[in-house]
C-alpha positions in Angstrom: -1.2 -5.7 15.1 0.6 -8.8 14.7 2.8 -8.8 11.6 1.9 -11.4 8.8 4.6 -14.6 7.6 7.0 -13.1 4.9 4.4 -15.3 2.7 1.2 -14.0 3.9 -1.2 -13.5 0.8 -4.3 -11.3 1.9 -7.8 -13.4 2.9 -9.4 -13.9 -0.6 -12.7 -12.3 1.0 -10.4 -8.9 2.0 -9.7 -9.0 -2.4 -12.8 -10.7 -3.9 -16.5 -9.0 -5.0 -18.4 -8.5 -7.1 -17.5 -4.9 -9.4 -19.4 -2.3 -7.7 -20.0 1.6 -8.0 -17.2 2.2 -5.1 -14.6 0.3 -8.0 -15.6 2.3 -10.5 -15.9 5.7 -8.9 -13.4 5.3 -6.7 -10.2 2.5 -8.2 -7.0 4.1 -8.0 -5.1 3.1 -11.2 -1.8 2.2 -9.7 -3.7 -0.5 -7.3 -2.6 -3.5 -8.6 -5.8 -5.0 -6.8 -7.8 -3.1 -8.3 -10.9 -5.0 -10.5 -11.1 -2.1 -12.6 -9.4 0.2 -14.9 -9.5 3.2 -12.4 -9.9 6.9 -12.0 -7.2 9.5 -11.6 -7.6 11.3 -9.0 -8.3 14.6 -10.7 -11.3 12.8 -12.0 -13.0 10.9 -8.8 -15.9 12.8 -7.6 -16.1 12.7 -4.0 -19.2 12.6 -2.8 -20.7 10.4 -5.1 -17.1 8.1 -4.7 -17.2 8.4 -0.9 -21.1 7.5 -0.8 -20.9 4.9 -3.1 -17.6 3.0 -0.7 -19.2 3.9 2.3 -22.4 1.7 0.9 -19.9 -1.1 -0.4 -18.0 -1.2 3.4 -20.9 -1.1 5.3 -22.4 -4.1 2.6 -19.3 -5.8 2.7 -17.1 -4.9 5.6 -14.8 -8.3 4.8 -13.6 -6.7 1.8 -10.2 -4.7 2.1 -10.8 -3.1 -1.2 -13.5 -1.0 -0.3 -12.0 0.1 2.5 -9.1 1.1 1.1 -11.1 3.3 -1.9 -13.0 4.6 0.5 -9.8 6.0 2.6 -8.7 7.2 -0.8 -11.6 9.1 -1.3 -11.8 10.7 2.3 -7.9 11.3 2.0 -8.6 13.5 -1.4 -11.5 15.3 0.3 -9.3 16.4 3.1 -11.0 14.0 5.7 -7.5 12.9 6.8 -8.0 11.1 10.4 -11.0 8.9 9.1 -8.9 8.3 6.0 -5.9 6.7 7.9 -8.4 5.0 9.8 -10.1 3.6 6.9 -6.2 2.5 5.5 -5.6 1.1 8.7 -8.4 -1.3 8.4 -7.8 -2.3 4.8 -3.9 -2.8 6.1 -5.6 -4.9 8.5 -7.5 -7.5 6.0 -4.4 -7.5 4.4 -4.7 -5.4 1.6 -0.9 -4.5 0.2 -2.2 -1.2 -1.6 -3.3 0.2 1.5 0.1 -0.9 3.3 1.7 1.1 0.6 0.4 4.0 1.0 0.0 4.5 4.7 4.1 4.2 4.4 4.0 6.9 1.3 1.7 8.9 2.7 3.6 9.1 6.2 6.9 9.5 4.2 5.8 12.4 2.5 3.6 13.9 5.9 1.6 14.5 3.6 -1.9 16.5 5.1 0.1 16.8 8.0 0.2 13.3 8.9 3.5 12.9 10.6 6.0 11.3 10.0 6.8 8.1 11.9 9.5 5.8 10.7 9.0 3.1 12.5 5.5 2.8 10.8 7.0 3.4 7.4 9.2 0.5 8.2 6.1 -2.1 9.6 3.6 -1.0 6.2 6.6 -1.1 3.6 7.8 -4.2 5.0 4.3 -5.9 5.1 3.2 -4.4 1.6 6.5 -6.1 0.2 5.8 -9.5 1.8 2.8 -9.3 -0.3 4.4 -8.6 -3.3 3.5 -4.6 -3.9 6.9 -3.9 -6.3 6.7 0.1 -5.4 6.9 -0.7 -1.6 9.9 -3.6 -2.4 12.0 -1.0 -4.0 11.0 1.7 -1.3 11.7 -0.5 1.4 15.5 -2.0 0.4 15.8 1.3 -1.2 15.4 2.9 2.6 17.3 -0.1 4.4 20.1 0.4 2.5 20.3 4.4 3.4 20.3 3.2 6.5 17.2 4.7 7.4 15.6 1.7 9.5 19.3 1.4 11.4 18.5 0.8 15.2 14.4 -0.1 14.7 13.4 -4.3 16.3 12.4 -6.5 13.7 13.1 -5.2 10.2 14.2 -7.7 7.1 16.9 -9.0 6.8 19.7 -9.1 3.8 18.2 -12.0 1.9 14.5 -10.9 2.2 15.5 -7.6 1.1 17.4 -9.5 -2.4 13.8 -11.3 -3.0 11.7 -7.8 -2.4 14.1 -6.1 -5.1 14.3 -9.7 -7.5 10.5 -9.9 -7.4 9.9 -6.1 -8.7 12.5 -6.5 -10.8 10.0 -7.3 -13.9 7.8 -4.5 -12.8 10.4 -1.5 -13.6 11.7 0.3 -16.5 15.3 0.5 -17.4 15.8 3.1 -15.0 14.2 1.1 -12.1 16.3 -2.0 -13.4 19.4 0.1 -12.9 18.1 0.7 -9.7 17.8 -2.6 -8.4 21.1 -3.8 -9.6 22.4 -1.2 -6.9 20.6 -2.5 -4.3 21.5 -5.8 -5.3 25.2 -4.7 -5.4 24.8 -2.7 -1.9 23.2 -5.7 -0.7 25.7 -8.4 -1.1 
């Protein structure tokens, strides 16, 4: 996979259609691509969420979206491998929620899916480039731990600043406080 410019914005196809079933069964509410309010995930129902994406993919297969609800879905039901694939190919169309959370969800290992820093590093760095404020803080956040020390290619000092200045209006006061220690660790 070739890694997008630090200004890559995702194809307007891979973010643009029309509201569908898959949106409203399946939008998770921290998406900030989402077209919809969103369900939590208590509330999705599965089959009827995972039916409803799989039509919208197969209809649509140029939007990332859809692929990336769908993965969400099949992730909740325990359908792990097809989930990351379905991530992968959202990631792929450039969509910066489903960077996000193949990083979070290899961070955590979470239903077994190992952990693997080095793709952490990649989807973090990529969903920040496109402006997701959760993976900006979790990346510089990580970089300045130390944690990406010795892996090719990660960002450097000043892209790091603009990742942290450009969440910087998406935290709380605690988040705020936050980033003025990366800032600080970062000079």
């Amino acid at each position: 996979m070739t890694p997008p410019s630090a200004n890559a914005v995702p194809p307007a196809a891979a973010l643009q259609a029309d509201v569908t079933d898959c949106d409203i069964l399946a939008a998770n509410p921290p998406d900030p691509d989402r077209v919809v309010k969103g369900v939590p995930r208590t509330e999705v129902d599965l089959p009827r969420a995972i039916a409803a994406c799989r039509a919208a993919v197969a209809d649509r297969p140029d939007v990332a979206r859809f692929s990336y609800q769908l993965g969400r879905c099949l992730f909740y039901a325990g359908q792990t491998e097809e989930a990351m694939a379905t991530f992968k190919r959202a990631a792929e169309l450039g969509y910066r929620q489903a960077h996000f959370i193949i990083a979070y969800i290899r961070y955590k290992q979470s239903s077994g899916v190992p952990f693997d820093l080095k793709e952490i590093e990649y989807h973090w760095r990529q969903a920040s480039r496109l402006d997701h404020f959760n993976a900006q803080v979790a990346y510089v956040t990580m970089a300045v731990r130390g944690d990406f020390k010795g892996l090719p290619d990660t960002a450097d000092k000043a892209e790091m600043r603009s990742f942290v200045e450009k969440a910087r209006p998406h935290v709380t006061f605690a988040g705020d406080l936050l980033i003025e220690n990366l800032l600080a660790a970062l000079k």
